[in-house]
BALOBA-1460 file (C-alpha; in Angstrom, 3 decimals):
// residues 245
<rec num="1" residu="x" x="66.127" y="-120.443" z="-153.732"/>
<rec num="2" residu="x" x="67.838" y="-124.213" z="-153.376"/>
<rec num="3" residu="x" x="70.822" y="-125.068" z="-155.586"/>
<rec num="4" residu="x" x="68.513" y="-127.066" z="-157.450"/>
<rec num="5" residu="x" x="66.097" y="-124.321" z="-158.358"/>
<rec num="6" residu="x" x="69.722" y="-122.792" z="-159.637"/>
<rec num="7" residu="x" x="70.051" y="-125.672" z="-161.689"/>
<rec num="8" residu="x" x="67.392" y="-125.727" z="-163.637"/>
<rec num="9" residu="x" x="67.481" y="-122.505" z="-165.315"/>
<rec num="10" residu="x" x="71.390" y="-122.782" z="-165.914"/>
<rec num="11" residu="x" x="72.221" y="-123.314" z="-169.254"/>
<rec num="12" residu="x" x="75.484" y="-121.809" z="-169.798"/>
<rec num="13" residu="x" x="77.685" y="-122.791" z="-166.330"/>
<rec num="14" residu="x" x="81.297" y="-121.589" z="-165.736"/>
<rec num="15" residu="x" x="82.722" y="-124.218" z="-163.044"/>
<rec num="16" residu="x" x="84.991" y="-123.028" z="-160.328"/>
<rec num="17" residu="x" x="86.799" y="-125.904" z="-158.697"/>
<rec num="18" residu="x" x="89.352" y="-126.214" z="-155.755"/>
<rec num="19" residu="x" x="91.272" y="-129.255" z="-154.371"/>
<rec num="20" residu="x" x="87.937" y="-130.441" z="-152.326"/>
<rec num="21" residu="x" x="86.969" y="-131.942" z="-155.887"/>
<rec num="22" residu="x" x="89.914" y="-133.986" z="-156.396"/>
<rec num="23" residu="x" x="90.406" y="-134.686" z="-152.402"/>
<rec num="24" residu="x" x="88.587" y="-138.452" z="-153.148"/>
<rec num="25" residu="x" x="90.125" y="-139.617" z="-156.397"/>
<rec num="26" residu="x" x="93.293" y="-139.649" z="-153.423"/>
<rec num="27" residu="x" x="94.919" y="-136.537" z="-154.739"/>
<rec num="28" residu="x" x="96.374" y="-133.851" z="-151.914"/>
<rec num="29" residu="x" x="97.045" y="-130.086" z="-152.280"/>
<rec num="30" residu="x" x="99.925" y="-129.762" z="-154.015"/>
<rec num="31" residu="x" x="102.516" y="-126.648" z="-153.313"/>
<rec num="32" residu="x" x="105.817" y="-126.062" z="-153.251"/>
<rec num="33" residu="x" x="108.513" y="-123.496" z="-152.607"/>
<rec num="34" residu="x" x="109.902" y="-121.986" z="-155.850"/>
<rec num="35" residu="x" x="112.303" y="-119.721" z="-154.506"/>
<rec num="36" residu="x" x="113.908" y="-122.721" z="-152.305"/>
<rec num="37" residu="x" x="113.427" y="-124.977" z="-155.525"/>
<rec num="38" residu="x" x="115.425" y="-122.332" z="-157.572"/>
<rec num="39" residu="x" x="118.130" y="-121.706" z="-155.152"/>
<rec num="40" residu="x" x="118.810" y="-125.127" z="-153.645"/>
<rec num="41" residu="x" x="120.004" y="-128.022" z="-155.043"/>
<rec num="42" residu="x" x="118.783" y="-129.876" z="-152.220"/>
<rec num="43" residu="x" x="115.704" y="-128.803" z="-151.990"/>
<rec num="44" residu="x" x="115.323" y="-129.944" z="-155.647"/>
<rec num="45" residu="x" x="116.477" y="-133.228" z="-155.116"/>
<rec num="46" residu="x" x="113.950" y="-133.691" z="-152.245"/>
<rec num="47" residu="x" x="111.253" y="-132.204" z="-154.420"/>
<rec num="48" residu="x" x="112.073" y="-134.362" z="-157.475"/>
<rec num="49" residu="x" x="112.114" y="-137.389" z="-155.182"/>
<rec num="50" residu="x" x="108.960" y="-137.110" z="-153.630"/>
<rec num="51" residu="x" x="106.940" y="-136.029" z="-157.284"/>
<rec num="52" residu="x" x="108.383" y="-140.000" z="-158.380"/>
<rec num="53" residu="x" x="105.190" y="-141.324" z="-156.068"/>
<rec num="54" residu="x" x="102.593" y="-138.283" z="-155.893"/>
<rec num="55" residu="x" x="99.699" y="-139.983" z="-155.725"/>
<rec num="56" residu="x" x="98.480" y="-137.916" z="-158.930"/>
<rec num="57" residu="x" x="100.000" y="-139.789" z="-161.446"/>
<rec num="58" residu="x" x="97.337" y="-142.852" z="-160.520"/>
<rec num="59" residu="x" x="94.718" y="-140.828" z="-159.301"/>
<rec num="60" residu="x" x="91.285" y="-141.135" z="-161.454"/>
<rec num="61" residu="x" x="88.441" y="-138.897" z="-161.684"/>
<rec num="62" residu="x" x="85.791" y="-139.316" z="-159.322"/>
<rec num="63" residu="x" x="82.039" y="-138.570" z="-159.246"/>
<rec num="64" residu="x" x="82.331" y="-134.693" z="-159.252"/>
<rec num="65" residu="x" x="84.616" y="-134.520" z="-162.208"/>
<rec num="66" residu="x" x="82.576" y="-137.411" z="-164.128"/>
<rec num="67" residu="x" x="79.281" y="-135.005" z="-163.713"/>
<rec num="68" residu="x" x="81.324" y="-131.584" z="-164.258"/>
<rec num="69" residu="x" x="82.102" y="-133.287" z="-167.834"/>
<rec num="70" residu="x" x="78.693" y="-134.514" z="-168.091"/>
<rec num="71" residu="x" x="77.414" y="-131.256" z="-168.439"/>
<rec num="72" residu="x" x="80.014" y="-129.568" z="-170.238"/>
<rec num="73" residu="x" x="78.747" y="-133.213" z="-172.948"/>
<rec num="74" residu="x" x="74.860" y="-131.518" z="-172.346"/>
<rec num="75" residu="x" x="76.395" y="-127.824" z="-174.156"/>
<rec num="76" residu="x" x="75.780" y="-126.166" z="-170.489"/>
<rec num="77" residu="x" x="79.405" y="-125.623" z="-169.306"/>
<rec num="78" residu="x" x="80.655" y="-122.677" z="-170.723"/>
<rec num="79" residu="x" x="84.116" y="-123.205" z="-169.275"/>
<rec num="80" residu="x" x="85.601" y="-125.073" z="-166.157"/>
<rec num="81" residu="x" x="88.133" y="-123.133" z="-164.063"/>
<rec num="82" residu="x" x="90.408" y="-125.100" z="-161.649"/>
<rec num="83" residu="x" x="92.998" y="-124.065" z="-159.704"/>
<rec num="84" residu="x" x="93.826" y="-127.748" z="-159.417"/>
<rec num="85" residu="x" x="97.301" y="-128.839" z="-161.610"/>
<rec num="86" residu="x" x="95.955" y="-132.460" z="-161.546"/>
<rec num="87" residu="x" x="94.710" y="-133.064" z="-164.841"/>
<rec num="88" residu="x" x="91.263" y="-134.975" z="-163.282"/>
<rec num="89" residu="x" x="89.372" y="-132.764" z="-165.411"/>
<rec num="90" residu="x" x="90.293" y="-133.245" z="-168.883"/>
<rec num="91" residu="x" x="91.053" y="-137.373" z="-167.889"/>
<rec num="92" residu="x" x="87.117" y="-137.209" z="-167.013"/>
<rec num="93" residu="x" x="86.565" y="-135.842" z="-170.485"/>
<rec num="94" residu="x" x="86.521" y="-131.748" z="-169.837"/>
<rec num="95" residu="x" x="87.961" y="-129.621" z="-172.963"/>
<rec num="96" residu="x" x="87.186" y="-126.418" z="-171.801"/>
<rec num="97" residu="x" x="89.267" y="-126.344" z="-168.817"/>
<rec num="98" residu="x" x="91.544" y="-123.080" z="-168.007"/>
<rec num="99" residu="x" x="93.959" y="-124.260" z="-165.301"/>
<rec num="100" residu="x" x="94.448" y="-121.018" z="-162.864"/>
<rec num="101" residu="x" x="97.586" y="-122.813" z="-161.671"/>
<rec num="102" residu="x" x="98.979" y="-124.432" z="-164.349"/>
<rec num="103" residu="x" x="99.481" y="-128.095" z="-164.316"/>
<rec num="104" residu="x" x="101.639" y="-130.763" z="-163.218"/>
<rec num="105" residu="x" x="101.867" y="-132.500" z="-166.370"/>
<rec num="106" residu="x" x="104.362" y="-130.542" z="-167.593"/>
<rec num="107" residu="x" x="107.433" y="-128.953" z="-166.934"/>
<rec num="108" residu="x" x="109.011" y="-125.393" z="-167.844"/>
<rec num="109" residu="x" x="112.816" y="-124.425" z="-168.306"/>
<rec num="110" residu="x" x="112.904" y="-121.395" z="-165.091"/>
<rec num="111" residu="x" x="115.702" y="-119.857" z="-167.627"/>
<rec num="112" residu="x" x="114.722" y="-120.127" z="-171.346"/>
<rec num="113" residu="x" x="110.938" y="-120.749" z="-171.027"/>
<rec num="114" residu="x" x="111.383" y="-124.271" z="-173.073"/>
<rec num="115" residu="x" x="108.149" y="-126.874" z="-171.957"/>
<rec num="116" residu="x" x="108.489" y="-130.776" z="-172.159"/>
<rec num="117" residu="x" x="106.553" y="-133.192" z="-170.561"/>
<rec num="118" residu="x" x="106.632" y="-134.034" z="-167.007"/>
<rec num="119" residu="x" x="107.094" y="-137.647" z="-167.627"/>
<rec num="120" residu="x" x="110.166" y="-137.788" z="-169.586"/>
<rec num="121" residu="x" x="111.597" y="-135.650" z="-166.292"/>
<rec num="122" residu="x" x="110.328" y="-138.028" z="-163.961"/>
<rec num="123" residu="x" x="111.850" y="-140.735" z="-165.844"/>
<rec num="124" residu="x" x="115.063" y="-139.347" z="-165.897"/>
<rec num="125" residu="x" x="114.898" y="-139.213" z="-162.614"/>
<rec num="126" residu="x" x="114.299" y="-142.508" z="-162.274"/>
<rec num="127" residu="x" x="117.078" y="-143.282" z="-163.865"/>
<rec num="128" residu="x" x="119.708" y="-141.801" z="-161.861"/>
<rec num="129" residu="x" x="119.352" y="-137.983" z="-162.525"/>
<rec num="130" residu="x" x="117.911" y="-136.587" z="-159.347"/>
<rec num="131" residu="x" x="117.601" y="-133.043" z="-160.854"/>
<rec num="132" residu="x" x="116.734" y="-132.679" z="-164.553"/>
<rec num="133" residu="x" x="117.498" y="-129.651" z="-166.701"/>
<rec num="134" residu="x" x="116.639" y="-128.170" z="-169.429"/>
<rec num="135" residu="x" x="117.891" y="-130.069" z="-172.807"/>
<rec num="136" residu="x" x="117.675" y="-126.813" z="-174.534"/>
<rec num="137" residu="x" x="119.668" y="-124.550" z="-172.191"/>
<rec num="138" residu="x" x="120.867" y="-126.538" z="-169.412"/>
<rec num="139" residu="x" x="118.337" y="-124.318" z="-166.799"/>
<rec num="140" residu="x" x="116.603" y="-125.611" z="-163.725"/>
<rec num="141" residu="x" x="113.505" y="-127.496" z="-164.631"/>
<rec num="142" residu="x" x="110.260" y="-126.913" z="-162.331"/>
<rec num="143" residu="x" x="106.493" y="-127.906" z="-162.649"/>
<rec num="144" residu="x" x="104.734" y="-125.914" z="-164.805"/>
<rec num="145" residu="x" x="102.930" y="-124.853" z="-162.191"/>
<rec num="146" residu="x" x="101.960" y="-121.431" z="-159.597"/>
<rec num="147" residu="x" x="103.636" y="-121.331" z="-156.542"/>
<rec num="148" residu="x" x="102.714" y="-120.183" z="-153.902"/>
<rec num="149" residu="x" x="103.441" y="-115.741" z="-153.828"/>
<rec num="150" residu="x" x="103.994" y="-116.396" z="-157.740"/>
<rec num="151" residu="x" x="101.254" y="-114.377" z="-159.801"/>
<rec num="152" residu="x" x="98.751" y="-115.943" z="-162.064"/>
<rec num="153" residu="x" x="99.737" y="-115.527" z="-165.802"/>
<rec num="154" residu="x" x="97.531" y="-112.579" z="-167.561"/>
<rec num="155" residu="x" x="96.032" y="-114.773" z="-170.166"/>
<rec num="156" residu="x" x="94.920" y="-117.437" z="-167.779"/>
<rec num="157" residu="x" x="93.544" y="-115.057" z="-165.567"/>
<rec num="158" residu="x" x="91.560" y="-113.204" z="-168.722"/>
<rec num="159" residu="x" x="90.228" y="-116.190" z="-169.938"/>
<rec num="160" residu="x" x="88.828" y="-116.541" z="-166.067"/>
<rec num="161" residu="x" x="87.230" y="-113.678" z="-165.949"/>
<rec num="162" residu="x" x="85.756" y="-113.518" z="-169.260"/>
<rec num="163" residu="x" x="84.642" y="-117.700" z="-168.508"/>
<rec num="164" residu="x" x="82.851" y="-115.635" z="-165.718"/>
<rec num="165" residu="x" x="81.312" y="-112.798" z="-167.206"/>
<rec num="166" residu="x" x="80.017" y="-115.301" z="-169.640"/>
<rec num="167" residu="x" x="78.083" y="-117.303" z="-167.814"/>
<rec num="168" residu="x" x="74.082" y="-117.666" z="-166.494"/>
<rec num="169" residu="x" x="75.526" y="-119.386" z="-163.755"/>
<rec num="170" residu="x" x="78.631" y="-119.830" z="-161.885"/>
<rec num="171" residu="x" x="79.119" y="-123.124" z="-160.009"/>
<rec num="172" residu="x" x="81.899" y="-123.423" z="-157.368"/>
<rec num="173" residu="x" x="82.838" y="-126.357" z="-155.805"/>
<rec num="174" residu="x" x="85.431" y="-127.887" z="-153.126"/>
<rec num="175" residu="x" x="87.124" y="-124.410" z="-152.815"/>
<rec num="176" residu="x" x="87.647" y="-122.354" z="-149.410"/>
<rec num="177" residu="x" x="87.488" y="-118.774" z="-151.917"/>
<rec num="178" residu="x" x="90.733" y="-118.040" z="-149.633"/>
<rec num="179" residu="x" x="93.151" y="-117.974" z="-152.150"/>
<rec num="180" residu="x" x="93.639" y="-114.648" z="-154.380"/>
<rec num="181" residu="x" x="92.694" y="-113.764" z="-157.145"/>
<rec num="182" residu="x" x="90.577" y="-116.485" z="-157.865"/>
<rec num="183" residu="x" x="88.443" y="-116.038" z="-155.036"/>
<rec num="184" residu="x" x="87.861" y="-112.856" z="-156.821"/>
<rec num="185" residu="x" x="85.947" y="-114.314" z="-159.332"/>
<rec num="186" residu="x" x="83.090" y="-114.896" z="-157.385"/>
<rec num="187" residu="x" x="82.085" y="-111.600" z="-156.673"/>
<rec num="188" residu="x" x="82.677" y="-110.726" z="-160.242"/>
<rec num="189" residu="x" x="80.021" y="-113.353" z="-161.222"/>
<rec num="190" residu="x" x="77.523" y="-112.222" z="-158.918"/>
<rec num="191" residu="x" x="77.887" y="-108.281" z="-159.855"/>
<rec num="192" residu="x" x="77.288" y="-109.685" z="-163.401"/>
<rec num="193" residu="x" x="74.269" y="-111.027" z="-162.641"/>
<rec num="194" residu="x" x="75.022" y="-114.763" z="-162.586"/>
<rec num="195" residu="x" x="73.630" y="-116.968" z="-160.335"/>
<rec num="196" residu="x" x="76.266" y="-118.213" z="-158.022"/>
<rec num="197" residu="x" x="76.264" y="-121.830" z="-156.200"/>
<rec num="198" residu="x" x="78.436" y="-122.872" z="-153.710"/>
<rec num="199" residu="x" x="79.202" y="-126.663" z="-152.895"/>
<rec num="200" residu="x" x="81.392" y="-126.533" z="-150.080"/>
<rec num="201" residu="x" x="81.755" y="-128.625" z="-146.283"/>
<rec num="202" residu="x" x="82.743" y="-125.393" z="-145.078"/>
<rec num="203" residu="x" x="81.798" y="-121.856" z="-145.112"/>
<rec num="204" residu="x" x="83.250" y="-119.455" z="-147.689"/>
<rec num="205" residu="x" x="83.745" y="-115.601" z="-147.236"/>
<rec num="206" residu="x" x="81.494" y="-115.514" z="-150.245"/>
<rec num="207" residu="x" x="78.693" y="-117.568" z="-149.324"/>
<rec num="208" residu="x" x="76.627" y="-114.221" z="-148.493"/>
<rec num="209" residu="x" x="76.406" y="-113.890" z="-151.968"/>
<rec num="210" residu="x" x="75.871" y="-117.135" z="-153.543"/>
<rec num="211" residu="x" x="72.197" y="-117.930" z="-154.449"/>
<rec num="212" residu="x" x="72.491" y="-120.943" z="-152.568"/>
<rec num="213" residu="x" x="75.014" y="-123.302" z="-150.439"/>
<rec num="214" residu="x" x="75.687" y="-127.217" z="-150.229"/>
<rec num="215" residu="x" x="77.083" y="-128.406" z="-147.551"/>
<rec num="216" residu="x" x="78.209" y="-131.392" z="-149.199"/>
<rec num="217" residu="x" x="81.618" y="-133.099" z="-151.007"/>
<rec num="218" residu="x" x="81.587" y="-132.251" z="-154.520"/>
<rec num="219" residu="x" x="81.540" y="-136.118" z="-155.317"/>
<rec num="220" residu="x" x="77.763" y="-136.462" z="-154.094"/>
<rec num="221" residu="x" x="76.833" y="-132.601" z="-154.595"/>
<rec num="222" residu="x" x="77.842" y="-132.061" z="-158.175"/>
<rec num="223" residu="x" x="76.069" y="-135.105" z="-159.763"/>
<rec num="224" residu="x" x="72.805" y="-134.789" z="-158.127"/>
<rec num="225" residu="x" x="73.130" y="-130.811" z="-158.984"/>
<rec num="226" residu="x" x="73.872" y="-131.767" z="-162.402"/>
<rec num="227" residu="x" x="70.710" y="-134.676" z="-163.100"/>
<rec num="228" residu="x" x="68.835" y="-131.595" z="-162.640"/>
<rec num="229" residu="x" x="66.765" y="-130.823" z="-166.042"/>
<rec num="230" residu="x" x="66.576" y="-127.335" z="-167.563"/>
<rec num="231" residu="x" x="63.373" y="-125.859" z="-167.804"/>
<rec num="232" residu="x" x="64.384" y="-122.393" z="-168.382"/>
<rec num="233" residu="x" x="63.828" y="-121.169" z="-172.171"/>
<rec num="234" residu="x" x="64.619" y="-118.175" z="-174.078"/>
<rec num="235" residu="x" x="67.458" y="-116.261" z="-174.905"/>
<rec num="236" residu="x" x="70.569" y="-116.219" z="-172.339"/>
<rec num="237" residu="x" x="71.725" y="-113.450" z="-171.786"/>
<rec num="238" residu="x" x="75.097" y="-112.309" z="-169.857"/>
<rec num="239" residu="x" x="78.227" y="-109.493" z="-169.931"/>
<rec num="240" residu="x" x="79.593" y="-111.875" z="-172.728"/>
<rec num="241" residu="x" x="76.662" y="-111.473" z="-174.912"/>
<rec num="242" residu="x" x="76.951" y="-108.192" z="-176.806"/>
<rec num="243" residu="x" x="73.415" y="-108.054" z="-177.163"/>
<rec num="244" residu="x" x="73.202" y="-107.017" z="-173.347"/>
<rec num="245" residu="x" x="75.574" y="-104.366" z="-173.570"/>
């Protein structure tokens, strides 16, 4: 079966998407080393200092995000799940986006839990404060983001898995499926019946059970996948629909 034979019976998609997606709207993986960030004032400085220019804050969306909100426009996308902290998404007109990772756009107090918006830190940094805290508490500010070893939050990871189990289709895209757990919810998808597609340049440890596999960016994969027309009819029916169960 091709990925466009997928395509056309998909009518309720959950989206799995990785940093190849963003990788040509000029945004790079971002990471960064909370326990260092926590316990070094230096290491916050430098951190703060280089987030003043990350190319995310004038990146735009690009093809793949453009036709990932196209169909969620269409009613196919039942949710998009990133594990980007970009924002590209929801700036190319997502709603339904559950960020794995969190996101960069805002920032969390590591000691009271208080959010504000990453801007008003970054200006403050601009102005002379090269490592903002908290107005509430006086704690360390960070992204409000997952480092790397830290563990997904519950929720986010719920509303992942159900996105998944709710779905006729699951389409991945411009993710290696190396990172736990959300390479995890690939399998899932596929022991729930879904169809899975796989748009990567490289090969996944999950490919074996994807219905099909581009080899292609996610900028010229996902819109072609996504001018597809649906000719499927009928009830859908998944592991969300309580009619199945």
């Amino acid at each position: 079966m091709s990925a466009r034979d997928v395509m056309a019976v998909a009518r309720r998609i959950t989206v799995l998407t990785g940093a190849g997606v963003s990788v040509e709207s000029g945004v790079v993986r971002f990471g960064f080393d909370a326990a260092a960030f926590l316990t070094s004032a230096r290491a916050r400085r430098s951190a703060w200092e280089s987030w003043l220019d990350d190319p995310m804050w004038t990146a735009v969306p690009n093809a793949a995000h453009h036709a990932v909100a196209g169909l969620e426009r269409a009613g196919r996308v039942r949710a998009v799940v990133t594990q980007n902290v970009d924002g590209l998404h929801q700036r190319a007109g997502s709603s339904s986006v559950v960020e794995l990772h969190g996101s960069m756009s805002r920032v969390v107090c590591a000691s009271c839990g208080a959010t504000s918006a990453m801007s008003g830190a970054l200006e403050r940094v601009r102005s002379g404060d090269s490592s903002p805290q908290c107005v509430v508490c006086g704690g360390i500010l960070r992204p409000a983001t997952v480092a790397f070893g830290e563990p997904l939050h519950p929720d986010v990871l719920r509303a992942a898995r159900t996105a998944v189990l709710d779905c006729d289709v699951m389409l991945v895209a411009g993710t290696s499926l190396m990172v736990e757990p959300a390479a995890q919810l690939v399998p899932l998808a596929a022991r729930a019946g879904a169809a899975v597609v796989i748009c990567t340049l490289e090969p996944t440890p999950y490919d074996e059970l994807a219905a099909a596999v581009v080899r292609e960016p996610a900028a010229s994969a996902l819109p072609e996948l996504a001018a597809v027309p649906v000719v499927a009819t009928g009830p859908i029916r998944t592991w969300g629909d309580p009619s199945s169960w």
